[in-house]
C-alpha positions in Angstrom: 0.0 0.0 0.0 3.0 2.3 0.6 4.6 2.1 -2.6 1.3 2.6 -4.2 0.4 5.4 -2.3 4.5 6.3 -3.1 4.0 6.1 -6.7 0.7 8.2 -6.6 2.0 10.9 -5.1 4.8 10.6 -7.5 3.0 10.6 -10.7 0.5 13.4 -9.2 3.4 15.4 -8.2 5.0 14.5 -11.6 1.6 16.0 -13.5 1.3 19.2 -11.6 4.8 19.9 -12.7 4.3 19.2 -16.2 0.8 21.0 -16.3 3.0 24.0 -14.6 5.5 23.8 -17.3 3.1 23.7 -19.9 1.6 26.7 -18.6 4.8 28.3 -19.1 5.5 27.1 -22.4 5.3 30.5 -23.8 9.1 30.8 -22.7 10.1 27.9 -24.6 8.6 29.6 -28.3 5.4 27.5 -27.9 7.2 24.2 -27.4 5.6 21.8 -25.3 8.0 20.9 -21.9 8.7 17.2 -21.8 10.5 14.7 -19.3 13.3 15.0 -21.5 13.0 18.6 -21.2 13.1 18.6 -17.9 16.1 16.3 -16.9 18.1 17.9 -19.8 17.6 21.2 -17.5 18.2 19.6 -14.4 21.2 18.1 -15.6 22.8 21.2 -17.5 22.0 22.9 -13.9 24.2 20.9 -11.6 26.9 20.5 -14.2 27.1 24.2 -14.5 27.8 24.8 -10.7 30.8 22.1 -11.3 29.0 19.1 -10.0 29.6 15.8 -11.8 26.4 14.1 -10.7 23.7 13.8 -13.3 20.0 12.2 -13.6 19.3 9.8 -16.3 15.9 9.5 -15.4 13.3 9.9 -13.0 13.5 6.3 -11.7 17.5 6.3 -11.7 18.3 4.0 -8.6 21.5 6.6 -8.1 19.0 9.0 -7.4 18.2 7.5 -4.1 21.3 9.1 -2.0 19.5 12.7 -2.5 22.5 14.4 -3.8 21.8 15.1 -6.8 18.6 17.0 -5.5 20.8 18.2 -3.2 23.4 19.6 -6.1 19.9 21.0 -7.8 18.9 22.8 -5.2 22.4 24.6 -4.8 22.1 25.1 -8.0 19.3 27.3 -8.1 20.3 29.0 -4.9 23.8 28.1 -4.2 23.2 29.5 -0.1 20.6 27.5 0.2 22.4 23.9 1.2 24.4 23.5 4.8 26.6 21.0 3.6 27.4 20.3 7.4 24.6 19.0 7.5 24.7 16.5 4.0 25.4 12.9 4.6 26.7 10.2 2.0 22.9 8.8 1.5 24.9 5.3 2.3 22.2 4.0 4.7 18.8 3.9 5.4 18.8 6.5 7.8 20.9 8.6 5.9 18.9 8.6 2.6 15.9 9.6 5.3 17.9 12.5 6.8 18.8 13.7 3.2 15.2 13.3 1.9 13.9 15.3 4.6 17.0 18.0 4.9 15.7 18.5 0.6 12.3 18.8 1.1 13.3 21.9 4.0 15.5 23.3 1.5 13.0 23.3 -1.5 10.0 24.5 0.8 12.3 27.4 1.7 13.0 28.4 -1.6 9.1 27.9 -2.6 8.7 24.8 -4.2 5.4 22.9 -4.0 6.1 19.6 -1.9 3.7 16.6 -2.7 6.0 14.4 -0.8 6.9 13.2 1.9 10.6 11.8 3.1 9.7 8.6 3.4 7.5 8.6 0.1 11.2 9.6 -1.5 13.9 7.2 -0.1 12.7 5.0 -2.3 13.0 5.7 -6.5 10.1 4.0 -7.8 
């Protein structure tokens, strides 16, 4: 029932992005904002602020350490992440502590948060 539930909030989270994004598809000359789209800016984000970590997809099992999210957020707001307070994402706990310390970062910086950490320790 979790990872149902997990995978719901997923896909509805994943929806109210892309309805977002196509709402803002006047910035992209009329194009319509896919996945691809989307990881391609993610990506060219993080690699840009000298990280090496990328996202191949949204179910990429690397993914489940949080730092790429992590690198993304820092990204976007390079003050925003106490890197004190990072861990490797090696266990359990860790990817829990990381999951949680993301979604504080991205509600601070005014992202709409579907999840929570224990729907994302897990890449479904």
């Amino acid at each position: 029932m979790l990872i149902l539930s997990s995978a719901y909030l997923w896909q509805l989270m994943r929806y109210n992005i892309l309805q977002l994004l196509k709402n803002l598809r006047f910035h992209s000359h009329g194009k319509e904002i896919t996945d691809v789209d989307i990881l391609q800016w993610a990506n060219s984000k993080v690699s840009n602020s000298g990280s090496q970590s990328c996202m191949n997809s949204f179910k990429d099992k690397s993914l489940s350490d949080r730092i790429f999210f992590r690198e993304l957020l820092s990204s976007v707001q390079p003050r925003a992440v106490n890197w004190n307070l990072v861990t490797k994402g090696v266990t359990d706990q860790e990817k829990k502590m990381n999951a949680t310390y993301i979604i504080s970062i991205a509600r601070k910086l005014g992202c709409s948060i579907f999840l929570l950490p224990e729907d994302i320790t897990e890449v479904v």
